[in-house]
C-alpha positions in Angstrom: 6.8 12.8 18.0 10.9 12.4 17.9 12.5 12.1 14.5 13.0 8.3 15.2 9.9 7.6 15.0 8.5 9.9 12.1 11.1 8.2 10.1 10.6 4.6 10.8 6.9 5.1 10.3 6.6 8.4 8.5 5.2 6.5 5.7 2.3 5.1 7.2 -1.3 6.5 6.7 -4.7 5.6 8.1 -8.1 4.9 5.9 -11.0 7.4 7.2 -12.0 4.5 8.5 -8.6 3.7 10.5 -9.1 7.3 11.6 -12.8 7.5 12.9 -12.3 3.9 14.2 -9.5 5.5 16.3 -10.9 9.0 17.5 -14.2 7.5 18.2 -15.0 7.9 21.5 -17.7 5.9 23.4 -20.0 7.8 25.6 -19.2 5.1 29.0 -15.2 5.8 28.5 -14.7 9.1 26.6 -10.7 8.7 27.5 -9.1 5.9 26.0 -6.0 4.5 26.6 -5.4 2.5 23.6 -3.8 3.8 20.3 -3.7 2.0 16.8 -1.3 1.8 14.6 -1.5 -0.1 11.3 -0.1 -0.2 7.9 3.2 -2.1 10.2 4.5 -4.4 7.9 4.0 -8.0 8.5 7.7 -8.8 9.1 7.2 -6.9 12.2 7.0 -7.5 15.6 6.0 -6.0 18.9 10.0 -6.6 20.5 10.8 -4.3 16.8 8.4 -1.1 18.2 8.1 -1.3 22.1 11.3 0.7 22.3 10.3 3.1 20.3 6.4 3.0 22.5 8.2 3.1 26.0 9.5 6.7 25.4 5.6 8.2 25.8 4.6 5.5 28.4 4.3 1.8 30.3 2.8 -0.6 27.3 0.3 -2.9 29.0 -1.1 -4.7 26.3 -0.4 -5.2 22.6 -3.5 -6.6 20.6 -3.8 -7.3 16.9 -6.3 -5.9 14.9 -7.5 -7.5 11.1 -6.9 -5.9 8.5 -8.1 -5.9 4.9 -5.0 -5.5 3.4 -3.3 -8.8 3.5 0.6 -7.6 3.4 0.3 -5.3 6.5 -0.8 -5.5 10.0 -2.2 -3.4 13.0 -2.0 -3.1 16.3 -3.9 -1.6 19.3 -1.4 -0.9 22.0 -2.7 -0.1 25.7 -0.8 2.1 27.9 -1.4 2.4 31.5 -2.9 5.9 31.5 -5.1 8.1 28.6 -2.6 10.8 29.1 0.3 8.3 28.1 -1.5 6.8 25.1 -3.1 11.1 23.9 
């Protein structure tokens, strides 16, 4: 990851449950294109981290996820390829 973005979200951690809900793969599509990020805070928007998405590949969707914690968000963002989203 580039200094950019280990700065603007260095501070960001997922719950084990965050993390298994992310590297859990399904036994139909073991590669996975999509990637979550949470703990964003609410003031922010997709336009505010697509720029800093586009350097490891082409976004195709953005999808919001609930939370429990009501003052931040998260977000699964597609990319177009596995290898783009690993």
């Amino acid at each position: 990851m580039s200094n950019s973005v280990d700065q603007q979200f260095g501070e960001l951690s997922l719950s084990q449950d965050e993390h298994d809900q992310m590297y859990e793969q399904d036994d139909q599509d073991s590669r996975s294109s999509k990637v979550l990020i949470s703990g964003l805070p609410l003031h922010v928007r997709f336009d505010n981290i697509e720029p800093l998405l586009l350097q490891y590949g082409n976004v195709q969707h953005c999808d919001k996820v609930n939370v429990r914690d009501a003052n931040t968000q998260a977000v699964y963002i597609t990319f177009e390829t596995p290898e783009q989203a690993q």
